[in-house]
DOMARRO-174643 format. One line per 2 residues: their letters; for each residue x, y, z of C-alpha. Coordinates in steps of 0.05 Angstrom, whole numbers, always signed. Each point is the difference from the previous one (the first is absolute). Example, Ala and Ser with C-alpha at 12.3 -4.5 7.8 and 13.67 -1.06 7.14 Angstrom:
<recs>
as) +246/-90/+156; +27/+69/-13;
</recs>
This chain:
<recs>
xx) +516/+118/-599; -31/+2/+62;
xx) -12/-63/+43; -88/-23/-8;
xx) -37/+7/+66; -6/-73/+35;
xx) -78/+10/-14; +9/-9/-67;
xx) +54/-54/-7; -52/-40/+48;
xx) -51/+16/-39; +39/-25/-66;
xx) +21/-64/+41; -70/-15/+14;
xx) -25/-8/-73; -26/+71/-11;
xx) +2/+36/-68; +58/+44/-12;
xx) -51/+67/-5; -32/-22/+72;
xx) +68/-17/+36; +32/+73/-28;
xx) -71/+39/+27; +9/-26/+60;
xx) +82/+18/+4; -26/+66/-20;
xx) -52/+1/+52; +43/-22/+50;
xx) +56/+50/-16; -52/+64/+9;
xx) -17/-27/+65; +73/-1/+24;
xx) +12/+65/-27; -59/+29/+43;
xx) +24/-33/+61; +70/+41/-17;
xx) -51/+63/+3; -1/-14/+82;
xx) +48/+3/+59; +9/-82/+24;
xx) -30/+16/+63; -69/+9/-41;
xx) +0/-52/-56; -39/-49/-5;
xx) +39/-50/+33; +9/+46/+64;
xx) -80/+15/-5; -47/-28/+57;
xx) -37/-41/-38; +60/-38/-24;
xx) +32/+4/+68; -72/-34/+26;
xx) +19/-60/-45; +76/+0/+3;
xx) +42/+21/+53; +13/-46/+64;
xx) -33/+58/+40; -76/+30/-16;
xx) +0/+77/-5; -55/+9/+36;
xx) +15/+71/+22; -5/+14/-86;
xx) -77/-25/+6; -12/+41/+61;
xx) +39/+75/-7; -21/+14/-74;
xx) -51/+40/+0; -3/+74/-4;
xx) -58/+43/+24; +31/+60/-38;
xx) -47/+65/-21; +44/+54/-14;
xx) -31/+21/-64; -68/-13/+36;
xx) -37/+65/-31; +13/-11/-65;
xx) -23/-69/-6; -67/+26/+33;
xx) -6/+56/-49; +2/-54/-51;
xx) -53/-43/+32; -38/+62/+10;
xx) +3/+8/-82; -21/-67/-16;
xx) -66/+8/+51; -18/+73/-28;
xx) +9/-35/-71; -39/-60/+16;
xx) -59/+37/+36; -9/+47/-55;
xx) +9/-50/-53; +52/+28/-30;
xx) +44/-55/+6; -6/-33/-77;
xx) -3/+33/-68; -18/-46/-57;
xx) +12/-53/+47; +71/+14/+22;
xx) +22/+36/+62; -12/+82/-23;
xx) +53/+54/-21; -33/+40/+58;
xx) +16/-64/+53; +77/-6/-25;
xx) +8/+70/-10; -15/+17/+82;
xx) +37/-66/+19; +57/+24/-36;
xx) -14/+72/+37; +10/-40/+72;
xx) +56/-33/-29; -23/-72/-9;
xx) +39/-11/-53; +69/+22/+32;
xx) -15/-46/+67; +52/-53/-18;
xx) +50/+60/-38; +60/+37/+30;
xx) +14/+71/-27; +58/+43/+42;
xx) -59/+45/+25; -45/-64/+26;
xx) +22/-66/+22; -46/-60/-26;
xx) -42/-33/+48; +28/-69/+43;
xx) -32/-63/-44; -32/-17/+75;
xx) -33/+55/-5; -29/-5/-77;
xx) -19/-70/+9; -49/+3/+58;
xx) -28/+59/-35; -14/-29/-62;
xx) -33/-49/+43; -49/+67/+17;
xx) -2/+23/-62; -26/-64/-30;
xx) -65/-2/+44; -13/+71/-25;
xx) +9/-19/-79; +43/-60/-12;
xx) +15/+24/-72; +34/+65/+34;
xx) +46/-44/+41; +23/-42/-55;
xx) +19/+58/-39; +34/+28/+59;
xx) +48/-71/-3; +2/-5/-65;
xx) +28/+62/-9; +44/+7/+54;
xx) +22/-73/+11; +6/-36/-69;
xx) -15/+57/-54; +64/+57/-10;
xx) +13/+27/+70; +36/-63/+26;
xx) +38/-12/-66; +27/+75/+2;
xx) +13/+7/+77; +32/-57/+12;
xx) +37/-18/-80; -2/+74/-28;
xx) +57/+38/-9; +2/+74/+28;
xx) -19/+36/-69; -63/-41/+1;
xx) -20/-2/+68; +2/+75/-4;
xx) -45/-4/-61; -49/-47/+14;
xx) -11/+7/+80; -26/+63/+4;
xx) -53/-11/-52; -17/-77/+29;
xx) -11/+34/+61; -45/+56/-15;
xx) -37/-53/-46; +9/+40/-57;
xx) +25/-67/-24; -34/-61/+23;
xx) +38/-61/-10; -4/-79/-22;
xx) +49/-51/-7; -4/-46/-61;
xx) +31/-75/-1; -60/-43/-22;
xx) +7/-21/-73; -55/-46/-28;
xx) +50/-52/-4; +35/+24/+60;
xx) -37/+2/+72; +33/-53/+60;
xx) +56/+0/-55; +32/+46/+5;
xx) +56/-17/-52; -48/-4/-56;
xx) +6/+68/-12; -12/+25/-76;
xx) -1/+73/+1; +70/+31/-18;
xx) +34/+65/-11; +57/+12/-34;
xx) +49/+69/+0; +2/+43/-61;
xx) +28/+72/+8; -32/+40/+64;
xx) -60/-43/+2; -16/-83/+21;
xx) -41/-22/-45; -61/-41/+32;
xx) -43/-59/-33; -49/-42/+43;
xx) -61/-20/+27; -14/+3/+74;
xx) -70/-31/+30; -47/+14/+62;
xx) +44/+69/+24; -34/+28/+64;
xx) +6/+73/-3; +13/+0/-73;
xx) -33/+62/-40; +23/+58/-46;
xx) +41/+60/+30; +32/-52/+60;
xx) +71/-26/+7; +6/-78/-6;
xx) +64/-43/+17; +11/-43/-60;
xx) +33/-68/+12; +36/-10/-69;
xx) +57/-36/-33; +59/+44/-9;
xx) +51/-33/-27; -34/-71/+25;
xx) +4/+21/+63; -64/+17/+35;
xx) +4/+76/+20; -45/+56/+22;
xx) -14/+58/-47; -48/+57/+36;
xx) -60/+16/-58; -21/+60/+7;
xx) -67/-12/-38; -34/+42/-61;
xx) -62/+34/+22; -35/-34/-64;
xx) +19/-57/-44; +53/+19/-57;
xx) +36/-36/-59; +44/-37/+49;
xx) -47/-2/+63; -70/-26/+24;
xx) -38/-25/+52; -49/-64/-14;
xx) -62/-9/+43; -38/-61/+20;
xx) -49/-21/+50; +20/-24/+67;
xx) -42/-16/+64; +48/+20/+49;
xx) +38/+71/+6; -63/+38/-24;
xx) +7/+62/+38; +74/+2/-24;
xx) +37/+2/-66; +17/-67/-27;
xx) +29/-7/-75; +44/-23/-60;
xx) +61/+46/-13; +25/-14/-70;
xx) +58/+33/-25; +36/-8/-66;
xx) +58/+38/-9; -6/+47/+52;
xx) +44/+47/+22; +25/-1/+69;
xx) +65/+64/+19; +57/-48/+21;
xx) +1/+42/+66; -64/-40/+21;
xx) +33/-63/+7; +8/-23/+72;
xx) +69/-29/+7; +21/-47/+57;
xx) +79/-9/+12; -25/-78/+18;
xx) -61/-29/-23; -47/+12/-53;
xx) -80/+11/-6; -16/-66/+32;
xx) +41/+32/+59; -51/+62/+9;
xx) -61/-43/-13; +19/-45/+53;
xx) +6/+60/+56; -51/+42/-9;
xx) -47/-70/-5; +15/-5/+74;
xx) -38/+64/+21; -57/-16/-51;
xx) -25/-63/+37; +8/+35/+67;
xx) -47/+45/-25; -46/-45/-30;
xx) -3/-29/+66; -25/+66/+26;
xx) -48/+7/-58; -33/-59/+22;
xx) -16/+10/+76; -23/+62/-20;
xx) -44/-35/-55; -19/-55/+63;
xx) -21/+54/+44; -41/+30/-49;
xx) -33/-60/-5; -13/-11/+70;
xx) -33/+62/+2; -51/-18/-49;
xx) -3/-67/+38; -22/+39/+69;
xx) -64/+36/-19; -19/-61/-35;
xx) +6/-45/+54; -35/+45/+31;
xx) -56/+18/-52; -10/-71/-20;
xx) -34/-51/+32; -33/-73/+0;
xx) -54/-42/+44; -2/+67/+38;
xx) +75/+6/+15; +49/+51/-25;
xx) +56/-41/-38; +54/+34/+43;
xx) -25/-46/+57; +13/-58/-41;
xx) +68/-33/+13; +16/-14/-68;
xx) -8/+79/-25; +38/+7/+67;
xx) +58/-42/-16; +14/+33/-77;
xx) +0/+70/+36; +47/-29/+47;
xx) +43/-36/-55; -1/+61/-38;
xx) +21/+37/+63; +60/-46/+5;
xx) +19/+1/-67; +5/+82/-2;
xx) +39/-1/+70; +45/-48/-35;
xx) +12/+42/-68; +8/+70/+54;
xx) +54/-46/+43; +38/-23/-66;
xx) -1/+70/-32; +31/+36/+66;
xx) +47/-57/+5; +22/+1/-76;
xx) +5/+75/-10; +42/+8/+71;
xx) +45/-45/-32; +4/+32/-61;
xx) +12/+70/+35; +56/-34/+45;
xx) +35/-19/-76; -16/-69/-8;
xx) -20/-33/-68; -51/-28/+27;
xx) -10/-51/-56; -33/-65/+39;
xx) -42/+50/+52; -37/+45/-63;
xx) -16/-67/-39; -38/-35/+64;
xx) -29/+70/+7; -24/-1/-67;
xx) -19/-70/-4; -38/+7/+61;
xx) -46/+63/-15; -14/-26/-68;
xx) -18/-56/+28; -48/+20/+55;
xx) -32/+65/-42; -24/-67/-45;
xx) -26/-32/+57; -32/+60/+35;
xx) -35/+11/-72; -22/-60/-16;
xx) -7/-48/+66; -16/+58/+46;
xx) -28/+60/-32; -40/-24/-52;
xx) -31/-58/+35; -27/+37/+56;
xx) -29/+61/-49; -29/-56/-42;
xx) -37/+15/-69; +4/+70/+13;
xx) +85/-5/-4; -21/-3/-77;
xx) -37/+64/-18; +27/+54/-22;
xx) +20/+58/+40; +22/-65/+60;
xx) +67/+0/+22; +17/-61/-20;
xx) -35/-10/-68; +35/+62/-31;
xx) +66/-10/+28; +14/-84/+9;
xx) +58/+11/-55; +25/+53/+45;
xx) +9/-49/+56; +17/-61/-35;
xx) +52/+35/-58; +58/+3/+64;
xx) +13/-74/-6; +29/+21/-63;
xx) +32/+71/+12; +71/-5/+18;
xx) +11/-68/-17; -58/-58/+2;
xx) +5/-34/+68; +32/-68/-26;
xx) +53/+26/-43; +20/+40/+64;
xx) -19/-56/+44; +68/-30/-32;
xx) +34/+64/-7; -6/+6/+75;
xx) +21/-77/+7; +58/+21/-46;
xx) +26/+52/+36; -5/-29/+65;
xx) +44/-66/-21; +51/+37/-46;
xx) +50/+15/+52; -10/-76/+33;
xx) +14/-35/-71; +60/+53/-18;
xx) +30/-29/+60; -14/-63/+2;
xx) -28/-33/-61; +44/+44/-52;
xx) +61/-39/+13; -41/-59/-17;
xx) -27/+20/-59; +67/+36/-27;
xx) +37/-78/+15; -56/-31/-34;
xx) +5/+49/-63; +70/-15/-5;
xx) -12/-80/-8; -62/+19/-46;
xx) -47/-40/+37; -67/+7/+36;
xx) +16/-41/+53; +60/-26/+38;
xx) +21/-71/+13; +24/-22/+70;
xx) +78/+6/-37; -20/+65/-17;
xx) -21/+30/+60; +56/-39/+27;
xx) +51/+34/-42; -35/+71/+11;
xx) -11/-11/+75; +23/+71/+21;
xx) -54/+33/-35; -50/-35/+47;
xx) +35/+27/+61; -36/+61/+14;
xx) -64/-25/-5; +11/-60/+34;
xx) +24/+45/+59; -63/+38/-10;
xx) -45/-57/+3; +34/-18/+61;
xx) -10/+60/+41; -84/+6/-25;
xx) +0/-81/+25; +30/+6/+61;
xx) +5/+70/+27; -70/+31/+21;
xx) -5/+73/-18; -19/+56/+41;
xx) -55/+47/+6; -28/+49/+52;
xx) -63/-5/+41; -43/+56/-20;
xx) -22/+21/+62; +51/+1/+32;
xx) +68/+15/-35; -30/+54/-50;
xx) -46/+36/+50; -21/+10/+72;
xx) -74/-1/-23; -35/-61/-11;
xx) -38/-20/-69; -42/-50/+24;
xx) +5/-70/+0; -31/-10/-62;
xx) +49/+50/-36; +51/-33/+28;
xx) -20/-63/-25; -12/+21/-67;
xx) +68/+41/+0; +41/-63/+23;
xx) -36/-45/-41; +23/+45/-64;
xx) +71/+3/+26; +6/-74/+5;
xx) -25/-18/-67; +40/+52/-34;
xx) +60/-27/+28; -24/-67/-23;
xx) -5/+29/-67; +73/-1/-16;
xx) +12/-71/+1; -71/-15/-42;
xx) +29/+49/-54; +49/-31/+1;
xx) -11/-72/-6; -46/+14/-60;
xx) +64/+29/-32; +33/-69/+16;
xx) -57/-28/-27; -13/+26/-57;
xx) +71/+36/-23; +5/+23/-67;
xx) -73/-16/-14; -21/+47/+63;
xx) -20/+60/-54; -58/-57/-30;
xx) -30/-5/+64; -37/+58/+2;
xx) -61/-21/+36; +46/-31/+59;
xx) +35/+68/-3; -59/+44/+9;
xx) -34/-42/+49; +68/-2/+51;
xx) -4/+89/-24; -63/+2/+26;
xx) +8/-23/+60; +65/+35/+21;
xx) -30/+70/-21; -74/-28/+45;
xx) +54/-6/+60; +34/+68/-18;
xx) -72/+33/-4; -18/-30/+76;
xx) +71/+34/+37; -12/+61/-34;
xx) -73/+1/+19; +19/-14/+70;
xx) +57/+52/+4; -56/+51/-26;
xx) -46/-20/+56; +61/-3/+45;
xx) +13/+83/-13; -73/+3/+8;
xx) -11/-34/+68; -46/+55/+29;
xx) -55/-14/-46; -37/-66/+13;
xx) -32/-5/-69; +51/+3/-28;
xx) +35/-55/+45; -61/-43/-14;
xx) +1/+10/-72; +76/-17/-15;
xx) -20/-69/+53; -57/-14/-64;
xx) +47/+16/-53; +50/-43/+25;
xx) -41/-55/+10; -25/-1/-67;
xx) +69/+3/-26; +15/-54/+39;
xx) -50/-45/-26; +23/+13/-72;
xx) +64/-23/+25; -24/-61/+23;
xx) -60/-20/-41; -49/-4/+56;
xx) -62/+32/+5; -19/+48/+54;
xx) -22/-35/+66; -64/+29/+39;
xx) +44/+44/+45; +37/+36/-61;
xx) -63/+6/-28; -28/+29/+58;
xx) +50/+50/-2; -11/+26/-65;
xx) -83/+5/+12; +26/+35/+64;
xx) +38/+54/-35; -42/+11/-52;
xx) -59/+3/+51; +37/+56/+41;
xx) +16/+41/-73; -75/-2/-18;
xx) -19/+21/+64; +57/+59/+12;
xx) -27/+28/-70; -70/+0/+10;
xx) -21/+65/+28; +38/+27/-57;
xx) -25/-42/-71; -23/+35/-50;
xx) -45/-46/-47; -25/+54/-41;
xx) +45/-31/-44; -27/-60/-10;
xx) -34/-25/-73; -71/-34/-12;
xx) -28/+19/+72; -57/-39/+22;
</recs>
């Protein structure tokens, strides 16, 4: 019998049921087995954001050389853009209030579907060049774009491409591709979301066939006719089986409907099965690792998306922001002169630079072969987060009543922008999955031995004799301790060991200021794991907080690397400056001075400006 991950030894030596300690054992297993997926030059412990916290020298060069500018495939993504606009000017883009036949069929035409798909006759487009185009594509029609990702990032084309054997990526590529399959991945259970152990469904062999019974919940991209990836218990082990679905419901099939705010221009719904028959051949079968294993990777290029998804959204909102500014006005003056409608266009300015920096950075990584685990959870976390602020704080404030009529931006689609706090993972829960991650490596090392001496004596905690008697096991860490004490680490000055050009002071500022306290991270993680020990998982608040502000720091280098491989634009210079200094303060819990806010009014003054020989405000609802 094989030995039980530490995780869930420390988890039973803490007080924790049985049930919980072996989820998290099984949790903790999938994860190492999708680390095993990677080369060690690009798992997560050899990733920049752990690096950033970890090693003894920053890797500022990681922050700074990642992005890619890359357009190869440049005319096809326009002829889908192109499709979307003809769609949306001739209203053509919804049929009973999902996206039309006649939209899908043409985007499958320019090969929408196949972006993210290798075939031998076409290779698939680099993820750094999907992502920024999602970004694109989701100012046009956000619904399109999340079809786009779920499809090719989390539905059946990352499952078969990267798990499927040969037979069934020659089946099921071609017709993923050319869209005459469209594709959804389904792991949520109504018992079974953030847990991903709770798993009910099963299938079991009998003959040629598996034989399927289950309920999944809330499946994006879930109708008759497409092909679904089934997370399922086969043989208690969690496993995928591709569904190639009915194109009605049948004696063993059906799909159950029910309302839902968000995801209205998409398919969202219940598959039930009960007995259903599944060929054996459509089982995907991994020689390590199980379903948990797939979900996990193709999760990763989901919230890079999503991150995408919502600077589009953001810009779209800043566009209906403009004319209004404009349009609008009060005691004589247009509110777009007023410095508090000019500091929301210039936060919401910030926050979409932000979201474009941490999607280059992210998919660059990706495309270079790293997992890229810590980086696509801060990017998620961070668009999510801002596409609810832009809605609520920014958007909606400064349209006023008008936000909630119908036909307004905001009033038909505020589930839109708030339902990504939830979709791929809710923040928290990845909050600590991040924190997780980040420390695993750190308490293998060093806090293992510990633990394994303390499970030995069966007790919670050591007496002075004990740790005198198991001294050795302290050795490591105590030599680590040592080193973060007394040994400063290094980093590189910006401007000067990276590049020839200059930043800016205030750049370089913000960029050292993020290198310093992630360096000072390390020894904060790790004396709330002294702390705390085996009671560290019940301090979930303290967890997520500490997250938080590690992935905040993350967000400001990669900001500043963006702007760095952007230097000939001053805007944009300007803009990362604001972004960064509103990171900062969410860092430190301060609230902006006069000269930050100065510099938010100013760049939002210089957008409204730059924009108005060219607003539209035909647009705009209950003229005066």
């Amino acid at each position: 019998m094989s030995e039980k991950p530490f995780a869930e030894v420390a988890m039973e030596m803490s007080g924790k049921s049985h049930e919980e300690s072996q989820s998290i054992g099984k949790i903790d297993t999938a994860d190492d087995e999708v680390e095993l997926l990677f080369q060690n030059k690009h798992k997560t412990k050899n990733s920049p954001a752990y690096k950033a916290v970890w090693d003894r020298k920053f890797p500022t060069a990681e922050f700074f050389d990642n992005f890619s500018n890359d357009s190869a495939h440049r005319c096809t993504l326009l002829n889908c853009l192109d499709t979307v606009k003809h769609h949306r000017d001739h209203g053509t883009l919804y049929e009973n209030g999902k996206l039309s036949e006649a939209l899908l069929s043409e985007l499958a035409q320019c090969g929408y579907f196949g972006l993210l798909v290798p075939l031998p006759d076409k290779p698939a487009i680099t993820f750094s060049e999907f992502a920024p185009f999602i970004a694109e594509m989701a100012f046009l029609e956000p619904s399109v774009a999340g079809l786009a990702s779920v499809h090719g990032c989390i539905g059946s084309v990352d499952p078969v491409k990267t798990f499927g054997s040969q037979e069934q990526k020659d089946k099921w590529l071609p017709m993923l591709a050319s869209g005459e399959r469209l594709s959804a991945f389904a792991l949520t259970e109504p018992g079974a979301g953030s847990d991903m152990t709770a798993l009910k469904s099963r299938a079991y062999l009998y003959g040629e066939d598996y034989i399927l019974s289950g309920t999944k919940l809330f499946i994006t991209n879930a109708t008759y006719g497409r092909l679904v990836s089934v997370v399922c218990l086969v043989d208690d082990t969690p496993q995928i089986l591709l569904v190639d679905l009915p194109s009605s419901d049948t004696d063993t099939f059906k799909i159950e409907t029910y309302g839902l705010h968000a995801l209205k221009k998409l398919h969202n719904n219940a598959l039930v099965f009960r007995d259903h028959r599944v060929p054996k051949e459509n089982l995907i079968r991994l020689d390590k690792g199980n379903g948990l294993t797939v979900a996990y990777n193709g999760l990763n290029l989901g919230r890079v998306s999503l991150c995408a998804n919502a600077s589009g959204c953001m810009k779209k909102m800043l566009a209906s922001m403009l004319p209004w500014g404009s349009y609008r006005t009060t005691y004589g003056q247009e509110i777009r002169n007023r410095e508090l409608v000019q500091s929301r266009i210039g936060t919401l300015a910030a926050h979409i630079l932000s979201c474009d920096a941490l999607v280059s950075w992210c998919s660059t990584l990706i495309d270079e072969g790293y997992r890229g685990e810590l980086e696509c959870i801060v990017a998620k976390n961070f668009g999510s987060e801002c596409q609810k602020e832009a809605a609520i704080d920014l958007c909606m404030k400064t349209h006023g009543g008008r936000s909630f009529l119908s036909g307004h931006l905001i009033g038909d689609n505020i589930h839109e922008f708030l339902a990504p706090l939830i979709y791929e993972g809710e923040g928290d829960m990845l909050n600590m999955a991040f924190f997780k991650s980040l420390v695993k490596d750190h308490g293998t090392q060093y806090f293992e031995p510990v633990g394994k001496a303390m499970a030995k004596l069966g007790k919670k905690r050591m007496s002075p004799l004990d740790m005198a008697r198991n001294y050795k096991c302290f050795v490591p860490y105590s030599k680590w301790l040592l080193a973060e004490t007394c040994c400063p680490r290094d980093r590189d000055r910006v401007s000067f060991d990276i590049t020839n050009r200059v930043l800016g002071k205030s750049l370089e500022s913000h960029a050292d200021f993020a290198m310093r306290n992630l360096q000072r991270c390390s020894s904060e993680i790790s004396s709330i794991m002294r702390k705390y020990q085996l009671k560290l998982a019940d301090r979930q608040c303290t967890i997520s907080m500490l997250s938080k502000k590690i992935q905040n720091l993350i967000t400001m280098l990669a900001t500043i690397g963006y702007a760095y491989n952007n230097l000939h634009n001053a805007t944009t210079l300007e803009t990362a400056d604001v972004s960064c200094e509103l990171l900062r303060n969410r860092i430190t819990g301060r609230h902006p001075t006069d000269v930050q806010i100065k510099k938010i009014s100013s760049v939002g003054k210089k957008i409204s400006l730059g924009a108005a020989d060219d607003l539209d405000t035909s647009s705009i609802m209950m003229r005066y």
